[in-house]
C-alpha positions in Angstrom: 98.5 119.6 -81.0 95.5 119.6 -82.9 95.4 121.2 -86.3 92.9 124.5 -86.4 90.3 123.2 -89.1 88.5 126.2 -88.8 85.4 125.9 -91.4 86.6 122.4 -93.0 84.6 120.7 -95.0 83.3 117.7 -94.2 85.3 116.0 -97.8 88.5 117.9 -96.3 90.9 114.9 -95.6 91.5 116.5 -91.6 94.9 114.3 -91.0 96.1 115.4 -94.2 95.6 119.0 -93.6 96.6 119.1 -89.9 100.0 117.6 -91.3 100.6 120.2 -93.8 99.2 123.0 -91.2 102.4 122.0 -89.2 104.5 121.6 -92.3 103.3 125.5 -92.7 103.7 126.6 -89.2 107.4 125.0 -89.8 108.4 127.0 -92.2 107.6 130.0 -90.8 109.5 129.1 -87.2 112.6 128.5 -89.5 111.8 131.7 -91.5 111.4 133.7 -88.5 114.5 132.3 -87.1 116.4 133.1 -90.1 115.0 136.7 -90.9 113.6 135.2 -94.1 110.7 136.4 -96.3 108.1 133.5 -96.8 104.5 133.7 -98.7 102.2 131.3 -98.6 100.9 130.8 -102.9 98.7 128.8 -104.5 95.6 126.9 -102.3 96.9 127.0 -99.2 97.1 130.7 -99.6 93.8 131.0 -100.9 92.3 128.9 -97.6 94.5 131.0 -95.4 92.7 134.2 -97.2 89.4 132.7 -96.4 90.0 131.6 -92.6 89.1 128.0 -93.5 90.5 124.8 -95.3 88.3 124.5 -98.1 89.5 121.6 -99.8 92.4 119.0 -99.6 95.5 120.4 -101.3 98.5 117.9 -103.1 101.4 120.6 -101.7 102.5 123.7 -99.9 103.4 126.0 -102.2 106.0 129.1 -101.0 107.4 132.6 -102.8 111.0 133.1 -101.1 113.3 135.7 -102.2 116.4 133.9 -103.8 118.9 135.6 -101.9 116.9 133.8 -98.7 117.1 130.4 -100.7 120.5 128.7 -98.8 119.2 129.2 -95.6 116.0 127.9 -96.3 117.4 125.1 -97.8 120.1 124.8 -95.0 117.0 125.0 -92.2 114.8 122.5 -93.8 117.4 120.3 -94.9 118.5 120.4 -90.9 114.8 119.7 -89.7 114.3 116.5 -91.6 112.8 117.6 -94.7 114.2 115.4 -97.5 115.3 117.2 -101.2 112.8 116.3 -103.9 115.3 116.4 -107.6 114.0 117.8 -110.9 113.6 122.1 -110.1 116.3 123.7 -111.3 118.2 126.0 -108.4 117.7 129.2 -110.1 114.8 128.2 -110.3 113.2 127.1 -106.8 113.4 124.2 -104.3 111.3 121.2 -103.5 111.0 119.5 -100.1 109.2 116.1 -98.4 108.5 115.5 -94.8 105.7 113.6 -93.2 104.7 112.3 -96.9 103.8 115.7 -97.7 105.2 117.9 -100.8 106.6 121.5 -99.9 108.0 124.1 -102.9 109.7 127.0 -103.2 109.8 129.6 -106.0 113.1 132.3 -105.5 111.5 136.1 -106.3 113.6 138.6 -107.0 113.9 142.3 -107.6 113.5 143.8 -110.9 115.8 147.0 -112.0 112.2 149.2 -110.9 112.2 147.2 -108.0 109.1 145.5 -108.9 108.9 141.1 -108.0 110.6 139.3 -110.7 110.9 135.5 -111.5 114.4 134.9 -110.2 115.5 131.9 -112.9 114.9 129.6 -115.3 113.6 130.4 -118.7 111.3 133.1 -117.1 113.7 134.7 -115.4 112.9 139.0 -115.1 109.0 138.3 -116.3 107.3 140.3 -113.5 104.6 138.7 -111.1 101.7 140.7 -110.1 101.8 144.0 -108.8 101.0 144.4 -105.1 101.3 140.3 -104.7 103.3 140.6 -101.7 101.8 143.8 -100.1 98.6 141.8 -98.7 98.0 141.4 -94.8 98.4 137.9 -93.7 96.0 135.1 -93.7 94.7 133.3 -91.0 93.4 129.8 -89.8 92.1 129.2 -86.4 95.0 131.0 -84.4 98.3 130.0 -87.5 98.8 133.7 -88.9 100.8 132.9 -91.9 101.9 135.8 -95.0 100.1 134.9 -98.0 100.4 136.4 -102.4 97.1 138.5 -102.5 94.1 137.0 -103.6 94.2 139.6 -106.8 97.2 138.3 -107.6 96.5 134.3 -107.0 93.5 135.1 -109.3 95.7 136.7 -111.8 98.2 133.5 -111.7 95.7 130.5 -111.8 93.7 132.2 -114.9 97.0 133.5 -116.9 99.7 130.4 -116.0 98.0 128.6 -118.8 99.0 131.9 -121.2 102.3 132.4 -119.4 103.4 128.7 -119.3 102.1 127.1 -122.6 101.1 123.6 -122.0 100.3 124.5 -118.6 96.4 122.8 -118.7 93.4 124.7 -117.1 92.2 122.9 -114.2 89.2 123.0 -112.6 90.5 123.1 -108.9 91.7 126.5 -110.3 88.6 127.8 -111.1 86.9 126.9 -107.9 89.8 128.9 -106.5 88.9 132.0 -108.4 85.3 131.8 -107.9 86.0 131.6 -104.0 88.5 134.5 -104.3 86.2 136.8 -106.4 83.1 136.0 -103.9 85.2 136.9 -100.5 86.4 139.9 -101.8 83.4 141.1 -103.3 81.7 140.4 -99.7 85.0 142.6 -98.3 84.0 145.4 -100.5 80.0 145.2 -100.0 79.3 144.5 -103.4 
């Protein structure tokens, strides 16, 4: 199967990106199989936002809701992805296949039912509001949910606030810019 590249750019590594495309299109098959929650985060959510692969990206990065996390872990664990140590459980999960890095960050619910951080040292700081009420993204014909764009904007400029020692990176804000111009084209601006 050949990976939808829709848009890529010509820089785009397109091996790279058609492996993690079917990393992505995994997890949803065993999160569809499972009845669990999955949101696409970080760059890959972004490009999935946009319709296109705009640049190479190091990992897949997922939201799950904790109570989903054994049977994630169970499903992945049973397709051949290999445990990566060093995330605390409470925490999240990290995963390998193909040579590619895959991670998972448990949500949970807050006492006003808003997204929480599920562990760790953060656990009960909230996440964006609305981050998980967006439409899904799409590439090509892989429909995949996805954090909204406001709220991947909000992470990759405040996680250096949030998280000190957390650096600012310039990958991020490329990200940002991208985000900001599609949805101003969305609203007509």
């Amino acid at each position: 199967m050949r990976a939808p590249l829709v848009g890529a750019s010509r820089s785009v590594d397109r091996e790279r990106s058609g492996r993690q495309l079917r990393i992505i299109s995994d997890v949803l098959v065993i999160a569809s199989e499972s009845t669990a929650k999955v949101w696409l985060r970080g760059g890959w959510a972004m490009d999935f936002f946009l319709g296109q692969v705009t640049r190479d990206h190091k990992d897949i990065d997922w939201f799950t809701w904790a109570e989903d996390a054994p049977v994630i872990r169970a499903a992945l664990l049973g397709r051949g992805y290999q445990e990566v140590p060093g995330v605390p459980p409470d925490v999240g999960f990290d995963v390998a296949k193909d040579a590619m890095d895959v991670q998972f960050a448990w949500l949970a619910s807050g006492s006003a039912g808003e997204v929480v951080v599920a562990g760790g040292p953060y656990a009960g700081e909230w996440w964006p509001e609305g981050m998980l009420d967006w439409e899904p993204g799409q590439i090509g014909s892989l429909r995949c949910p996805i954090i909204s764009p406001l709220a991947q904007i909000e992470i990759k400029e405040m996680m250096p606030v949030w998280v000190p020692g957390f650096p600012r990176r310039q990958k991020d804000a490329r990200d940002v810019a991208r985000l900001r111009a599609a949805l101003s084209g969305r609203s007509g601006a």
